[in-house]
C-alpha positions, 0 to 999 in steps of 0.5 A, spaced: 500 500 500 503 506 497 500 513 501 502 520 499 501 526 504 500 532 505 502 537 511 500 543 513 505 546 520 503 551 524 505 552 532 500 549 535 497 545 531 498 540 525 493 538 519 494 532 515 491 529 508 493 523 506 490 518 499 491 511 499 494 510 491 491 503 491 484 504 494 483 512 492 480 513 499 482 520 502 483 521 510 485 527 515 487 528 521 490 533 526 496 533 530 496 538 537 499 539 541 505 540 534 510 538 538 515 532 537 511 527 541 505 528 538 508 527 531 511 521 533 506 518 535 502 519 529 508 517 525 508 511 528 501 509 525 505 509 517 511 505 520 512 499 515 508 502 509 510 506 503 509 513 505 511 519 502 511 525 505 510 533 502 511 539 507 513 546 507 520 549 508 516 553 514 520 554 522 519 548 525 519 542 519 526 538 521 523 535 528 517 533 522 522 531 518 525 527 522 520 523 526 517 521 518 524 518 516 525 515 522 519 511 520 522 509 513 517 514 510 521 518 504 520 526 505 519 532 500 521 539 502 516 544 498 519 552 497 513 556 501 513 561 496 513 557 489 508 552 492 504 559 494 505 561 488 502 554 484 495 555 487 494 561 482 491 568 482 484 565 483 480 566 489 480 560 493 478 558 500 484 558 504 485 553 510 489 549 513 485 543 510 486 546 503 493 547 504 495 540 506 491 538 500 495 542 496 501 540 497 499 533 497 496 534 490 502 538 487 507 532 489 502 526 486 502 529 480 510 531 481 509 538 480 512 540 487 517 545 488 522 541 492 527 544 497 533 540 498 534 537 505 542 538 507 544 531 512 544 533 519 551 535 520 550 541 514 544 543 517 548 545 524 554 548 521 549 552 517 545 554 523 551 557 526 553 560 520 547 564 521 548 565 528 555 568 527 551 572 522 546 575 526 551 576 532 556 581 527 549 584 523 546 587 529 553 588 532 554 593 526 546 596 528 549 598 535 555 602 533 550 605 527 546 607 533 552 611 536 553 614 530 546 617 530 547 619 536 553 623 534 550 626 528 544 628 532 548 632 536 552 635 532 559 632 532 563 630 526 564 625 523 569 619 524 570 612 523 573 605 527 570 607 534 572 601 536 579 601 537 583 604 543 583 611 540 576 611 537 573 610 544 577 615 547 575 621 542 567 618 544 569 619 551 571 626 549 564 629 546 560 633 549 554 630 549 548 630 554 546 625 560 540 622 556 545 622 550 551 619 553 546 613 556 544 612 550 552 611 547 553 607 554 548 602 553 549 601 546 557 600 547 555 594 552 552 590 548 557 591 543 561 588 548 557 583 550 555 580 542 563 581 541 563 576 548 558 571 543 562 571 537 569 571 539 569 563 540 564 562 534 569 566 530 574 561 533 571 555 532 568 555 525 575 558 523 579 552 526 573 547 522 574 551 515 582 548 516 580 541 517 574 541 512 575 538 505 571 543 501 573 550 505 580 548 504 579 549 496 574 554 497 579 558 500 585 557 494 580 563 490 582 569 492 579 573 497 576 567 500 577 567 508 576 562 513 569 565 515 567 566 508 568 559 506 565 556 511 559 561 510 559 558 503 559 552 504 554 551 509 549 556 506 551 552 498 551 545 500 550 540 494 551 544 488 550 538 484 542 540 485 543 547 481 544 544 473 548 550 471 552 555 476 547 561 473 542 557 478 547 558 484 547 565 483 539 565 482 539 562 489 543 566 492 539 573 491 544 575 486 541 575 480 538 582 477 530 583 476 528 584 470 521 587 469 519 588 461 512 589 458 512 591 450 518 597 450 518 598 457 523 595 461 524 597 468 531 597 471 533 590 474 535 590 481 537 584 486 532 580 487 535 578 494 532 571 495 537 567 498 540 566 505 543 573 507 549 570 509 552 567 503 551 574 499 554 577 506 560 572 504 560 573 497 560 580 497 566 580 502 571 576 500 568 580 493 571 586 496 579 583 495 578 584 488 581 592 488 588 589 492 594 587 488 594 580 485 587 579 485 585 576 479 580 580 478 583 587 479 582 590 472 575 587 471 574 591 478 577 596 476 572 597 469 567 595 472 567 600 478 568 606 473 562 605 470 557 602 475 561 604 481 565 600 487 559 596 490 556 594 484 563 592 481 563 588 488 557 584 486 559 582 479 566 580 481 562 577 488 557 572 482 565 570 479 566 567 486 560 564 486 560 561 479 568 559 481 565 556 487 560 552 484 564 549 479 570 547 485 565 544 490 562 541 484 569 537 481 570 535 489 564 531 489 561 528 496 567 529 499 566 537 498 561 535 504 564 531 508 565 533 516 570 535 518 
């Protein structure tokens, strides 16, 4: 007996249709509480049968995932937005129930718009990559709000106020008590997310050292410790995109194109990958103005047209494009742990 599913997650709650393809009989059920337990219990009614399983990419769906695998059931990750997408422009009802439905017809007749599933190691480097890209994004928030502050009450401009000399010319401006708490408060907390990165900068570091597939990401230039990690966990198995202009599609990179007879807006960044990757990407995109990078003279064209943060992103699509094909030459072993 073959049986195909569909799942609709929410946090409180867990709508489930299902077919039975030999008798054609159509069931449902609802899992709540949506924890682990209960998922568990409902997946352990499958064990033993043919099962596949559709769901959402949604926060929540690997302990979903997992408890399915661990009854032989053989799961498929659907992309939110292109699985919404696929219901069309017409007014429908809109419930949990057809959701599932949805989901559940569109892997029947193989029109699902799947996501890859990342082994289990990957998808814990990946959510410390992420973490460590947080810590430093809203690291970077607080030493924007000093700025603010500063401009706010008059004083210049100035940059790398966090070395030694910068936080003593702080300590010097003439600011007022409400304003000076404001800068006080926000020095802590880049002392205490400063405190959170410094052993997660270690430890990724000394993981891209070990690892396969950093370690050759690292011989293009530009591409530090942290950067090849980031891409790595965030790129994983390249043998899923067909062409390296997929990479770049998945990674946000690519440029919009809205077009309509002779009318043609201007392209910008679509933005639709993991912000961790194009934040490594574009980072290690920033060498290409030293001495000795292999794209300096693009760079330098580039930036005389379009400007330095434009030229960054083309040679930042280079990177990536090279990085495909170096972790795609590598294999499986490209993904090994380290």
């Amino acid at each position: 007996m073959a049986i195909v599913m569909g799942l609709d997650q929410h946090r409180a709650q867990i709508t489930a249709e299902w077919i039975d393809t030999d008798t054609g009989e159509v069931s449902r059920s609802r899992i709540s509480p949506a924890h682990r337990a209960g998922v568990r219990k409902f997946a352990e009614r499958f064990r033993g049968q043919e099962l596949e399983v559709a769901l959402e990419a949604t926060t929540g769906w690997r302990f979903v995932a997992e408890e399915l695998r661990r009854v032989g059931a053989v799961v498929h990750l659907a992309e939110p937005a292109e699985t919404a997408a696929r219901r069309g422009n017409k007014k429908r009802a809109k419930s949990d129930r057809a959701d599932a439905r949805h989901v559940r017809e569109l892997l029947m007749i193989g029109r699902l718009p799947e996501s890859w599933i990342a082994p289990d190691h990957l998808l814990d480097l990946r959510s410390r990559v992420r973490l460590r890209h947080t810590l430093s994004h809203q690291r970077g928030e607080w030493q924007q709000r000093i700025q603010a502050v500063l401009y706010h009450h008059g004083c210049p401009q100035r940059r790398n106020l966090m070395t030694a000399e910068g936080l003593q010319w702080l300590k010097a401006q003439p600011l007022p008590a409400g304003a000076r708490e404001q800068v006080t408060v926000a020095l802590g907390m880049i002392d205490a997310l400063e405190a959170q990165l410094a052993p997660l900068d270690k430890e990724l570091r000394a993981y891209a050292r070990r690892q396969l597939g950093c370690k050759a990401l690292m011989k293009h230039f530009g591409v530090g410790e942290l950067t090849a990690v980031t891409i790595l966990a965030e790129l994983g198995d390249v043998d899923r995109f067909s062409s390296s202009r997929e990479a770049v599609r998945y990674a946000g990179l690519d440029i919009t194109v809205h077009q309509s007879d002779q009318r043609r807006s201007p392209g910008h960044l679509s933005r639709q990958g993991p912000p961790a990757l194009r934040w490594a990407l574009f980072e290690a995109a920033q060498s290409a103005a030293r001495q000795g990078s292999p794209d300096r003279d693009y760079f330098a064209q580039a930036a005389q047209r379009l400007g330095a943060n434009r030229a960054c992103l083309s040679v930042a699509r280079k990177l990536l494009k090279r990085s495909y094909h170096t972790l795609r030459e590598l294999g499986e072993e490209a993904l090994q742990p380290a």
